[in-house]
mmCIF file of the N, C-alpha and C atoms, coordinates in Angstrom:
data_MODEL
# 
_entry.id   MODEL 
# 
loop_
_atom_site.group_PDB 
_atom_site.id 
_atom_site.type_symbol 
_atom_site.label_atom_id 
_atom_site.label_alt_id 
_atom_site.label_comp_id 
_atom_site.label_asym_id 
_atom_site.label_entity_id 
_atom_site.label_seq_id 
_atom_site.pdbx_PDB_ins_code 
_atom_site.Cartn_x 
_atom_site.Cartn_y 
_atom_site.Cartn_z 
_atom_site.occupancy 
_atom_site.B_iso_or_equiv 
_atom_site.pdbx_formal_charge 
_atom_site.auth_seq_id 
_atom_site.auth_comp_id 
_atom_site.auth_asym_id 
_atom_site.auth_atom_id 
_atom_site.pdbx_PDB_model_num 
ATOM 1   N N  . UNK A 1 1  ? 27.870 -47.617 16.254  1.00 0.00 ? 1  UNK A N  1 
ATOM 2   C CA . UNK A 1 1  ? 28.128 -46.193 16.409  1.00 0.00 ? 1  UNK A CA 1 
ATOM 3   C C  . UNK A 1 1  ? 28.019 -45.521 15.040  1.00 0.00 ? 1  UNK A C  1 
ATOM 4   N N  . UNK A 1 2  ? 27.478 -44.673 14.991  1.00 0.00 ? 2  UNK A N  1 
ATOM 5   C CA . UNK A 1 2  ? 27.114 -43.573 13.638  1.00 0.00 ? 2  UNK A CA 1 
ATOM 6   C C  . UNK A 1 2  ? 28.164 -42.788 13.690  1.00 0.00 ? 2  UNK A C  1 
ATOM 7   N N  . UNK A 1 3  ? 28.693 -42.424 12.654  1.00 0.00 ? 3  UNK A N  1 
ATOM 8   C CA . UNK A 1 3  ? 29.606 -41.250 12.603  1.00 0.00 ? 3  UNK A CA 1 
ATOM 9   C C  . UNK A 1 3  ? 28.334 -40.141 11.711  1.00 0.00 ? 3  UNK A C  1 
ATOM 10  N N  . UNK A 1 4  ? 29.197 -38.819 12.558  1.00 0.00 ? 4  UNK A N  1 
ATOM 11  C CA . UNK A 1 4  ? 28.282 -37.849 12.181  1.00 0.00 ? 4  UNK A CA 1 
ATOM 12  C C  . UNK A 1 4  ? 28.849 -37.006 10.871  1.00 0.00 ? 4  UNK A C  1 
ATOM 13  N N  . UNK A 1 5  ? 27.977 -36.447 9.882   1.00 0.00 ? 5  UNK A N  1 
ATOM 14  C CA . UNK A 1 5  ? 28.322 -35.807 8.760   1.00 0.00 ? 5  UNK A CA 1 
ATOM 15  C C  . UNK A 1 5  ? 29.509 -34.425 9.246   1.00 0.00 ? 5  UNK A C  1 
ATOM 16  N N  . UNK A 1 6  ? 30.311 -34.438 8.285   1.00 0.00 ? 6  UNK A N  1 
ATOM 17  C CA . UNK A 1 6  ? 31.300 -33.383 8.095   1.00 0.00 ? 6  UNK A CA 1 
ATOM 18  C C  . UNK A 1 6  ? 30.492 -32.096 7.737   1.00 0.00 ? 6  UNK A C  1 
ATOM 19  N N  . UNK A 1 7  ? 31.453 -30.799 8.112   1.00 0.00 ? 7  UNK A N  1 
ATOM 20  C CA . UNK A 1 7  ? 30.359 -29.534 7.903   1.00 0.00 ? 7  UNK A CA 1 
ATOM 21  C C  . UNK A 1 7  ? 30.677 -29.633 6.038   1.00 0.00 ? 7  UNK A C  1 
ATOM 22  N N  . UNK A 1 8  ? 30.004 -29.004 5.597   1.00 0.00 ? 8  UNK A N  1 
ATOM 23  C CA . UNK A 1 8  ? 30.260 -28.629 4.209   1.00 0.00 ? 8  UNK A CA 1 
ATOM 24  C C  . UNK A 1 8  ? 29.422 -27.908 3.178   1.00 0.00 ? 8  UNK A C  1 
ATOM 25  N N  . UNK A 1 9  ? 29.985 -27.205 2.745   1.00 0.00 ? 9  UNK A N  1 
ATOM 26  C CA . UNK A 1 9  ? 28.952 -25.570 2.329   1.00 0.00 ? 9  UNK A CA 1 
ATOM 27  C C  . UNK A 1 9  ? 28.105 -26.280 1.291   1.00 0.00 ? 9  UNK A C  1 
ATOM 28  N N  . UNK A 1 10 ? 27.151 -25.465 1.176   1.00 0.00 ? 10 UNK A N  1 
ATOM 29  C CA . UNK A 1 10 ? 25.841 -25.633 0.429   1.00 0.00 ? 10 UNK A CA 1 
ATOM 30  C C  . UNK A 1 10 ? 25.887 -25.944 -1.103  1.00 0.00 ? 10 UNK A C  1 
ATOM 31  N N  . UNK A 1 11 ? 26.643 -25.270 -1.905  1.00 0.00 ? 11 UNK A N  1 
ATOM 32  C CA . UNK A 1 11 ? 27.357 -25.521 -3.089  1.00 0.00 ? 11 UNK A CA 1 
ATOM 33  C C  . UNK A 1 11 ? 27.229 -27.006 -3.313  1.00 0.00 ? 11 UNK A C  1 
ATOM 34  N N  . UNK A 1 12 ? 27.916 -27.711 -2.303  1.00 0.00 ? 12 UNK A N  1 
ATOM 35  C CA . UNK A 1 12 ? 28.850 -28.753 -2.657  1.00 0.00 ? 12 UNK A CA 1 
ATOM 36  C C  . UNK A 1 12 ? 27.409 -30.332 -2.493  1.00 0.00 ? 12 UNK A C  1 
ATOM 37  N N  . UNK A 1 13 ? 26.374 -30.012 -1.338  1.00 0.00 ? 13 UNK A N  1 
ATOM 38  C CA . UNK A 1 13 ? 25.086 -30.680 -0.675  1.00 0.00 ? 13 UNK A CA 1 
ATOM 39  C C  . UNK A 1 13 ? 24.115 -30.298 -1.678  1.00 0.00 ? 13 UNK A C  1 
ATOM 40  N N  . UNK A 1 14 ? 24.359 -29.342 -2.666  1.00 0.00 ? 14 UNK A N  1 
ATOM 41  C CA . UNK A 1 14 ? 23.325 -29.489 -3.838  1.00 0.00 ? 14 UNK A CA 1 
ATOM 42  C C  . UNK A 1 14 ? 23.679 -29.680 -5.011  1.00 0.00 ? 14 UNK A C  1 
ATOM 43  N N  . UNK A 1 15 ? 24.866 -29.651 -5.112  1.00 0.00 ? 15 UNK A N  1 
ATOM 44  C CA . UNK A 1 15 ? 25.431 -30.326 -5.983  1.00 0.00 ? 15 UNK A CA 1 
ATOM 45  C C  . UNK A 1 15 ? 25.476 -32.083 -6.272  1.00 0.00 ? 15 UNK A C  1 
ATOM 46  N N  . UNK A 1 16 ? 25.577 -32.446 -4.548  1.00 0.00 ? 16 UNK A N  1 
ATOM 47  C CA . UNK A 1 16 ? 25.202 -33.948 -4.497  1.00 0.00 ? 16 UNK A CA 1 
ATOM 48  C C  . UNK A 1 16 ? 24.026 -34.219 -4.775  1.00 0.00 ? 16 UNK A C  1 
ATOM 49  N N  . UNK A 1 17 ? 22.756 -33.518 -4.536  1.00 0.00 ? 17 UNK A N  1 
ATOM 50  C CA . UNK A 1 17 ? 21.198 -33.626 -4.441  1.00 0.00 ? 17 UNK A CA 1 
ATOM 51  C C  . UNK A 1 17 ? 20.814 -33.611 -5.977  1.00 0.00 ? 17 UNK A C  1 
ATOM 52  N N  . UNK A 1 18 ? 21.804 -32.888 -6.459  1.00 0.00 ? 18 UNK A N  1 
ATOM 53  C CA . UNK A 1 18 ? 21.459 -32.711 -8.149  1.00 0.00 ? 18 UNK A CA 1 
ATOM 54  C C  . UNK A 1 18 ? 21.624 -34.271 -9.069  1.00 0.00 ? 18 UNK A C  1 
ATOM 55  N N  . UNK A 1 19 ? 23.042 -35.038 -8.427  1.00 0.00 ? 19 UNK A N  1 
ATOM 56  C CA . UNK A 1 19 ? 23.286 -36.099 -9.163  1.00 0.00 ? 19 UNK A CA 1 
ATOM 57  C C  . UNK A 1 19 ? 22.583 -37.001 -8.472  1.00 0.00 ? 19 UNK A C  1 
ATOM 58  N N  . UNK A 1 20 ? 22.119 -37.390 -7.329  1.00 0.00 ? 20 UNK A N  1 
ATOM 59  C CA . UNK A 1 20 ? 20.947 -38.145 -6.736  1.00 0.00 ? 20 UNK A CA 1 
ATOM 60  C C  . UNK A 1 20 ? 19.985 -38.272 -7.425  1.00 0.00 ? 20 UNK A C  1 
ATOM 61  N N  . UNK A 1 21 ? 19.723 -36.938 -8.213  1.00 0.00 ? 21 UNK A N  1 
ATOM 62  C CA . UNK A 1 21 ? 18.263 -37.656 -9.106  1.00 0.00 ? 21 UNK A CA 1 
ATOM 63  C C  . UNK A 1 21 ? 17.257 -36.173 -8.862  1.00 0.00 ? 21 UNK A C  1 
ATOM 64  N N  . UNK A 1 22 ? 17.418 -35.263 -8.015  1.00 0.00 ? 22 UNK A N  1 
ATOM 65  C CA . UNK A 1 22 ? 16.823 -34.353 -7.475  1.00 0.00 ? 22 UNK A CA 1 
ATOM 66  C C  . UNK A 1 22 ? 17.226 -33.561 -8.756  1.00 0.00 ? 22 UNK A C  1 
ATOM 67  N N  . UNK A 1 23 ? 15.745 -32.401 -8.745  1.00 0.00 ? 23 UNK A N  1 
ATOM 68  C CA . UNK A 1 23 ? 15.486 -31.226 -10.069 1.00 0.00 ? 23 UNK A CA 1 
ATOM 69  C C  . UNK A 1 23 ? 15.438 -30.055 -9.382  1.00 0.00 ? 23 UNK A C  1 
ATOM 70  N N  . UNK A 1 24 ? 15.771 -28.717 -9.723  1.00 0.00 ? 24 UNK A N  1 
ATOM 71  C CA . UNK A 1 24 ? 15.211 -28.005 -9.179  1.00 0.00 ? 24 UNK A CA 1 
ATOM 72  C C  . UNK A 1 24 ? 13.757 -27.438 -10.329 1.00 0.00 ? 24 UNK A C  1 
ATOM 73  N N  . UNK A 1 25 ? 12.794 -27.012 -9.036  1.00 0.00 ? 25 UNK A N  1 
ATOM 74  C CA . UNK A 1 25 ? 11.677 -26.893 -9.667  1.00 0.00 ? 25 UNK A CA 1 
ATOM 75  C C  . UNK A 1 25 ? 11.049 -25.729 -9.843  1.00 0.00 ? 25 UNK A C  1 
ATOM 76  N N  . UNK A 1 26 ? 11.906 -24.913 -9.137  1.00 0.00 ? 26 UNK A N  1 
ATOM 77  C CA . UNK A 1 26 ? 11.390 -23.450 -8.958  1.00 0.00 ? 26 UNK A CA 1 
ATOM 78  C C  . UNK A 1 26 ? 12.410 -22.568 -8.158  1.00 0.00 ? 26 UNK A C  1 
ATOM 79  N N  . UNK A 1 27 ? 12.862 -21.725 -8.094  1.00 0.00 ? 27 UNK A N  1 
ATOM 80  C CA . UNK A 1 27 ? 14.060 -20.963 -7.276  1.00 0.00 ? 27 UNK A CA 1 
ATOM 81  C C  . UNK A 1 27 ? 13.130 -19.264 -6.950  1.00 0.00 ? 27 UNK A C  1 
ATOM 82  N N  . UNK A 1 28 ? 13.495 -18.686 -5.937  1.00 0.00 ? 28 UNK A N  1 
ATOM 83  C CA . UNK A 1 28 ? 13.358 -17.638 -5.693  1.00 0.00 ? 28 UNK A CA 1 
ATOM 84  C C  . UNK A 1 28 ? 14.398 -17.252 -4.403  1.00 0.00 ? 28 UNK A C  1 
ATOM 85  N N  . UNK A 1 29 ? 14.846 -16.525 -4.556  1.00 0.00 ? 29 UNK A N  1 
ATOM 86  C CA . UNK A 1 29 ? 16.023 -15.735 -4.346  1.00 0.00 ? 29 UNK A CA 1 
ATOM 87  C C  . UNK A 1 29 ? 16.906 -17.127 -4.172  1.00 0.00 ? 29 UNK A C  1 
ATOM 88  N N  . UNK A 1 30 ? 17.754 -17.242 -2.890  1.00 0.00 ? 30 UNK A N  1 
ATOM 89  C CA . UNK A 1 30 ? 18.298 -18.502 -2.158  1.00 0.00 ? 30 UNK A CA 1 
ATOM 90  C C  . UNK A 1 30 ? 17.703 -19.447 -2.190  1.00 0.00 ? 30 UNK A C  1 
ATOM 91  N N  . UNK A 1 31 ? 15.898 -19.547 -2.045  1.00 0.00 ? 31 UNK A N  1 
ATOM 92  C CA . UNK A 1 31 ? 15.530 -21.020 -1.908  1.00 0.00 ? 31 UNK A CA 1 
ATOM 93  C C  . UNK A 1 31 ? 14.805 -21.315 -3.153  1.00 0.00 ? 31 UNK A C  1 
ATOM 94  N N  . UNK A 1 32 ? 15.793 -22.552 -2.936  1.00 0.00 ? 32 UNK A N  1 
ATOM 95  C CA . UNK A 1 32 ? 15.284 -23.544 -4.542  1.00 0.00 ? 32 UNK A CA 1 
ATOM 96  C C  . UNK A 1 32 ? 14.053 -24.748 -3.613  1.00 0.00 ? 32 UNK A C  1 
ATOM 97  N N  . UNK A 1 33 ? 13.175 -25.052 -4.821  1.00 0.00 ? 33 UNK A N  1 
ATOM 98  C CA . UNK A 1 33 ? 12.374 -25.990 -4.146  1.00 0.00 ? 33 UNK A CA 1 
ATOM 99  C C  . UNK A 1 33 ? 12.639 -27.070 -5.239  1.00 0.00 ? 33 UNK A C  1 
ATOM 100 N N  . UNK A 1 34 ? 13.273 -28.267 -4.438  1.00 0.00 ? 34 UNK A N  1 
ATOM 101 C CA . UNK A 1 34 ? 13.418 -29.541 -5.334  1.00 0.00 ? 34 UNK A CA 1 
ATOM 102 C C  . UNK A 1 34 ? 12.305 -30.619 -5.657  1.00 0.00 ? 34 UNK A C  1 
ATOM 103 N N  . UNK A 1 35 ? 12.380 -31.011 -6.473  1.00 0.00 ? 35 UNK A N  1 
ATOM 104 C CA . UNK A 1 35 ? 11.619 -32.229 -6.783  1.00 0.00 ? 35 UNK A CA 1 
ATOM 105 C C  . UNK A 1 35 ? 12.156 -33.551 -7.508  1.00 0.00 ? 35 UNK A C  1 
ATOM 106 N N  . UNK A 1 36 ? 11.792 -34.664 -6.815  1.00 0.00 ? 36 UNK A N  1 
ATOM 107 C CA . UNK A 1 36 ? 12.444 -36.030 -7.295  1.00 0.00 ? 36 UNK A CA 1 
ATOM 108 C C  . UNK A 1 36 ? 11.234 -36.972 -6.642  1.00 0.00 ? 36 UNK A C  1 
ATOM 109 N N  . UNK A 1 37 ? 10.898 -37.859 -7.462  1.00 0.00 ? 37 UNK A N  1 
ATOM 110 C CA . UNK A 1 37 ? 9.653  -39.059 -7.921  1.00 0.00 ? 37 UNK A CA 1 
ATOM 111 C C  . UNK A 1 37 ? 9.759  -39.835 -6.850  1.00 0.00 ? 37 UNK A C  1 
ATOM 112 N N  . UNK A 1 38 ? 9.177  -39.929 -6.049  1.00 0.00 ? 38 UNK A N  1 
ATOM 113 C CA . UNK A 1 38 ? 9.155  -40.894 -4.730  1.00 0.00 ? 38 UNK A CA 1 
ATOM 114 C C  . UNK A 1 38 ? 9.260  -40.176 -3.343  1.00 0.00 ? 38 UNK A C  1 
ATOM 115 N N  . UNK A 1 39 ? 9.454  -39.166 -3.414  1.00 0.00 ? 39 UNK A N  1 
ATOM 116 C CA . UNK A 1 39 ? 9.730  -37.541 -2.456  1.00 0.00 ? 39 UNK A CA 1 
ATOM 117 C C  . UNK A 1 39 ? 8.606  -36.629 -2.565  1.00 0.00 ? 39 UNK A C  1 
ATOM 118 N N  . UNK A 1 40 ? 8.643  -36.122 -1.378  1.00 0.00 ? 40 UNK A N  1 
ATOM 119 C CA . UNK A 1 40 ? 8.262  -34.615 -1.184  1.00 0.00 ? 40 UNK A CA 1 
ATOM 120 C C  . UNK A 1 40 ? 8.761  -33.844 -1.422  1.00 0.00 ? 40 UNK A C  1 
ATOM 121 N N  . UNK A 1 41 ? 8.449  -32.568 -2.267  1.00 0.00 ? 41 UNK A N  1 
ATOM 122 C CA . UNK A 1 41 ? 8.965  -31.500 -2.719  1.00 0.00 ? 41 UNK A CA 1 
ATOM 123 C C  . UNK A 1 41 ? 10.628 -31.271 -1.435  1.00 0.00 ? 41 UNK A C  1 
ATOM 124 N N  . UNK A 1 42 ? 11.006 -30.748 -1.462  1.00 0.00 ? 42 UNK A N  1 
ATOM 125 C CA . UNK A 1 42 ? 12.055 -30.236 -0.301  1.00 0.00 ? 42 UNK A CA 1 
ATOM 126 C C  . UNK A 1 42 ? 12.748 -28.687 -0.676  1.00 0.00 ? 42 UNK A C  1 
ATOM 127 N N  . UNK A 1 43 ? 12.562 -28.175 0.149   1.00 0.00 ? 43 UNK A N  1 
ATOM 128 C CA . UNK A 1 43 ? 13.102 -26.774 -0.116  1.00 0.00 ? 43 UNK A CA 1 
ATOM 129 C C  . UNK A 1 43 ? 14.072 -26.202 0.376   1.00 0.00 ? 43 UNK A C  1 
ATOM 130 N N  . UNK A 1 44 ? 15.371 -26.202 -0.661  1.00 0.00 ? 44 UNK A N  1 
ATOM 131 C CA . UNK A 1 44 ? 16.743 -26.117 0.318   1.00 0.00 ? 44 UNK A CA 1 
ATOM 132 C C  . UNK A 1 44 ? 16.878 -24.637 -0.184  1.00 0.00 ? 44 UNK A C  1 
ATOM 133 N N  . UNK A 1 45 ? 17.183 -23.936 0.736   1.00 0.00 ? 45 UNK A N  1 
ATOM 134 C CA . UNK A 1 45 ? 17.161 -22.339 1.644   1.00 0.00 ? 45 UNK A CA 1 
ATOM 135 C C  . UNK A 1 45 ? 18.329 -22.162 1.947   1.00 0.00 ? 45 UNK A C  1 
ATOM 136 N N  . UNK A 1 46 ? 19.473 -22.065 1.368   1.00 0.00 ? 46 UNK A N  1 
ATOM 137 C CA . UNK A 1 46 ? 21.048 -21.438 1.704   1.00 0.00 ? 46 UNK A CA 1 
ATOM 138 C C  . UNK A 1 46 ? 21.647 -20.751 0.229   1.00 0.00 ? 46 UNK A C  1 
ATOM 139 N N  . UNK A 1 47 ? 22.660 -20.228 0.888   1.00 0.00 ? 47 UNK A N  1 
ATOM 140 C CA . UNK A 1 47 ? 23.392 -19.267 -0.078  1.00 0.00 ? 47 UNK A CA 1 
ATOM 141 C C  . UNK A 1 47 ? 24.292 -20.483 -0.413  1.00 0.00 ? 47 UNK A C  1 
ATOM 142 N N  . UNK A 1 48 ? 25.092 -20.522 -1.390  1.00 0.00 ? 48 UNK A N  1 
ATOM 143 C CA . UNK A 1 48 ? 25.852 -21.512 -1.997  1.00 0.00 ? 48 UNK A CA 1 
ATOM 144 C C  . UNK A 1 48 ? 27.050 -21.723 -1.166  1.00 0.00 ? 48 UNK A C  1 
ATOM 145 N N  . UNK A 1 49 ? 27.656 -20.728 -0.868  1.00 0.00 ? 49 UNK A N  1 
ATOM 146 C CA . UNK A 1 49 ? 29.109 -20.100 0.025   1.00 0.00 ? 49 UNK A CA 1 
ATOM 147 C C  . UNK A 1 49 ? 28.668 -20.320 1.472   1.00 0.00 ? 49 UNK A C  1 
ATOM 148 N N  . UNK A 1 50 ? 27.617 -20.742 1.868   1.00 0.00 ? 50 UNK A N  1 
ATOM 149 C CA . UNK A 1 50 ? 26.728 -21.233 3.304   1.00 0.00 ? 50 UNK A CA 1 
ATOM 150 C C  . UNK A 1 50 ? 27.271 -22.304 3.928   1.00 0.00 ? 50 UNK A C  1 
ATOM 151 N N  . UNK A 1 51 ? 28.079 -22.369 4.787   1.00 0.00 ? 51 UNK A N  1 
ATOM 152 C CA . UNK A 1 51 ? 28.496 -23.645 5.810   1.00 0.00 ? 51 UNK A CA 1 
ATOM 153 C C  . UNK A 1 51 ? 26.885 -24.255 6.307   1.00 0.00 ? 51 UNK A C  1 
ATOM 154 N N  . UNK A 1 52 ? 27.189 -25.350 6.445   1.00 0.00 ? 52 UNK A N  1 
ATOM 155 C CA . UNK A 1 52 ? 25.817 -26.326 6.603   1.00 0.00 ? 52 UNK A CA 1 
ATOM 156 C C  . UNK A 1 52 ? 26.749 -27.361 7.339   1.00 0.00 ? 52 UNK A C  1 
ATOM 157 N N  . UNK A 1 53 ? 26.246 -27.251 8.852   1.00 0.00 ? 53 UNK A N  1 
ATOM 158 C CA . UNK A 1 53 ? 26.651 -28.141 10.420  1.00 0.00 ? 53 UNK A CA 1 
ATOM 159 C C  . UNK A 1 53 ? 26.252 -29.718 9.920   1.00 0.00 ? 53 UNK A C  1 
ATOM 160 N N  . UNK A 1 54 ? 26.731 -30.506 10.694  1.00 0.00 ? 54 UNK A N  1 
ATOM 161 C CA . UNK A 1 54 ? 25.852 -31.586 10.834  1.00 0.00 ? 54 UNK A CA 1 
ATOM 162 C C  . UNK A 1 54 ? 25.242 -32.126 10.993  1.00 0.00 ? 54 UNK A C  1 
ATOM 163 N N  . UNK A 1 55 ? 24.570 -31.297 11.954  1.00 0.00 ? 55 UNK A N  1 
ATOM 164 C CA . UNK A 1 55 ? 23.084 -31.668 12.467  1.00 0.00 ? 55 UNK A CA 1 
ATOM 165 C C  . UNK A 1 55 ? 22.238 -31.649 11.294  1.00 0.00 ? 55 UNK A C  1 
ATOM 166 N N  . UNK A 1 56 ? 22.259 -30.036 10.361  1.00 0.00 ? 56 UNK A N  1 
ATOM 167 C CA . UNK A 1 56 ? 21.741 -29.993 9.864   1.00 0.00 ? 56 UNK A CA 1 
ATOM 168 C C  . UNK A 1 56 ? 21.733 -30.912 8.277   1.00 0.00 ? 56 UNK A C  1 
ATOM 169 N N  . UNK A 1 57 ? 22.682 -31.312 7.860   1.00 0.00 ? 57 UNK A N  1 
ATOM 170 C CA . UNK A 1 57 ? 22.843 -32.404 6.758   1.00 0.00 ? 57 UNK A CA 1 
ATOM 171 C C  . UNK A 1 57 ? 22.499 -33.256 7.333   1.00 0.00 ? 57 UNK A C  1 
ATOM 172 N N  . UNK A 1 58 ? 22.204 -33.973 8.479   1.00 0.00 ? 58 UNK A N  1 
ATOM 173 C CA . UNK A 1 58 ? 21.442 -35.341 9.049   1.00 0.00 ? 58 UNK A CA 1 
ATOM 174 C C  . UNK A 1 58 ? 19.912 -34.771 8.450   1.00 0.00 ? 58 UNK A C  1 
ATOM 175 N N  . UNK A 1 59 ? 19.605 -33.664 8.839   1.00 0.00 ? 59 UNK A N  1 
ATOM 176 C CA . UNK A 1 59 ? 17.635 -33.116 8.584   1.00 0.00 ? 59 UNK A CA 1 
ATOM 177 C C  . UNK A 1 59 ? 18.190 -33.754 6.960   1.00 0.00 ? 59 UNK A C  1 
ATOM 178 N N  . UNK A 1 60 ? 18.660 -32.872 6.137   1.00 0.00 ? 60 UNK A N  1 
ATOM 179 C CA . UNK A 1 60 ? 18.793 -33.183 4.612   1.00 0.00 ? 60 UNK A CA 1 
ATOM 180 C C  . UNK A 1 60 ? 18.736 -34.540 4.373   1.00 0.00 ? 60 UNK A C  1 
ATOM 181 N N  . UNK A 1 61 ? 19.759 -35.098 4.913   1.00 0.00 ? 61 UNK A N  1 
ATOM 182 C CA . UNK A 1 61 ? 19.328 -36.565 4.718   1.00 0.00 ? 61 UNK A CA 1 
ATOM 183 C C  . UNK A 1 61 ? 18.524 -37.609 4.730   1.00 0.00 ? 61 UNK A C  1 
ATOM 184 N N  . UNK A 1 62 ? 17.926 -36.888 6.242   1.00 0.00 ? 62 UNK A N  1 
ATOM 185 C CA . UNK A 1 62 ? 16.327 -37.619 6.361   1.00 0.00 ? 62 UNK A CA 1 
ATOM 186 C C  . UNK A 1 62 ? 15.641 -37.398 5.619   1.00 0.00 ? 62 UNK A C  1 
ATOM 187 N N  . UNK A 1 63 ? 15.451 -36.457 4.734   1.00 0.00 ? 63 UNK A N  1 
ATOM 188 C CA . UNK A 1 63 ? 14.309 -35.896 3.834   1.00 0.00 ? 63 UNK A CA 1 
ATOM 189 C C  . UNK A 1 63 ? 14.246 -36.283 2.238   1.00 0.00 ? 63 UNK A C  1 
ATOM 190 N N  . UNK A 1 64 ? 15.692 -36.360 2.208   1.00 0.00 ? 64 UNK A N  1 
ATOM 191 C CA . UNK A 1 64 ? 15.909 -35.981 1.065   1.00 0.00 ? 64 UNK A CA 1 
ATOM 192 C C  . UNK A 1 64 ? 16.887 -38.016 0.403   1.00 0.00 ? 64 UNK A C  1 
ATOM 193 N N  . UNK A 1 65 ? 17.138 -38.343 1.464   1.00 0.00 ? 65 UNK A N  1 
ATOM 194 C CA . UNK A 1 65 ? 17.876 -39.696 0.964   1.00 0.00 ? 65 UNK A CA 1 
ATOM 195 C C  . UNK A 1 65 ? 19.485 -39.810 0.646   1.00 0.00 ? 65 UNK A C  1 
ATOM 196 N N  . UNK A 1 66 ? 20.204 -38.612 0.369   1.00 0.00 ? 66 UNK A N  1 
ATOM 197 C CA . UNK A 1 66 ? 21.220 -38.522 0.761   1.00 0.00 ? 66 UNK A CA 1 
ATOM 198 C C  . UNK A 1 66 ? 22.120 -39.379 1.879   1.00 0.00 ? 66 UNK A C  1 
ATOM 199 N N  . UNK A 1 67 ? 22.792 -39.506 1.102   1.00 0.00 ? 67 UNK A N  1 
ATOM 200 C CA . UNK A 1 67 ? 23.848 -40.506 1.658   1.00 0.00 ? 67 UNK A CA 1 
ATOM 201 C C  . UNK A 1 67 ? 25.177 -39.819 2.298   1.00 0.00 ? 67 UNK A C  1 
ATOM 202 N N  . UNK A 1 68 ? 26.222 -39.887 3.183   1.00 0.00 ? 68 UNK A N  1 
ATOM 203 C CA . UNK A 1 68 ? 27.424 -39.637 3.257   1.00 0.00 ? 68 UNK A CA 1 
ATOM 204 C C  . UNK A 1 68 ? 28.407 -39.739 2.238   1.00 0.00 ? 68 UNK A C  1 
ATOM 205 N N  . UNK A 1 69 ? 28.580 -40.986 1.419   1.00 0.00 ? 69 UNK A N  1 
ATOM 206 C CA . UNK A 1 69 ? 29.255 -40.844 0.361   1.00 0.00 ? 69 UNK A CA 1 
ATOM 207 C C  . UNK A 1 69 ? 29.185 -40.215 -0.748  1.00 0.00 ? 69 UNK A C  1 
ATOM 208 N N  . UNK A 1 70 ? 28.528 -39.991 -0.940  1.00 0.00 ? 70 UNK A N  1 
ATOM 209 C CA . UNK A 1 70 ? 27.733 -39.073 -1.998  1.00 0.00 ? 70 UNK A CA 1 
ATOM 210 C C  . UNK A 1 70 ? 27.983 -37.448 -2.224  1.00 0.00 ? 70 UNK A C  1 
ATOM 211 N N  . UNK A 1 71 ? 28.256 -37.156 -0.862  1.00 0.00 ? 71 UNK A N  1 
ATOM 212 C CA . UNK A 1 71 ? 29.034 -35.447 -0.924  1.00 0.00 ? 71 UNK A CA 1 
ATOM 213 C C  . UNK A 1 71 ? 30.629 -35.736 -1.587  1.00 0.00 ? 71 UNK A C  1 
# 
């Protein structure tokens, strides 16, 4: 059985993405487009103060390698 990710605002999911190893590579307004060596660019699109569901941190995770422990 999987347990599913906790909600938790955007701030805090790029803040984890930052110490993962992830750069940001370019920003315009809200969306930053990241880059990290073994990845596809990824372009995370929220306001910082932004609740982010679980569904949607599962997409992040798939993409991006993010872990649960790690937030």
């Amino acid at each position: 059985m999987t347990q599913s990710w906790p909600s938790t605002k955007a701030k805090r999911v790029l803040a984890a993405l930052l110490r993962n190893g992830w750069t940001i590579k370019r920003t315009s307004g809200s969306h930053r487009v990241l880059q990290k060596n073994g990845f596809s660019d990824y372009v995370f699109a929220f306001h910082d103060s932004e609740e982010i569901g679980p569904r949607m941190l599962s997409r992040i995770a798939k993409h991006t390698g993010l872990r649960r422990e790690e937030l």
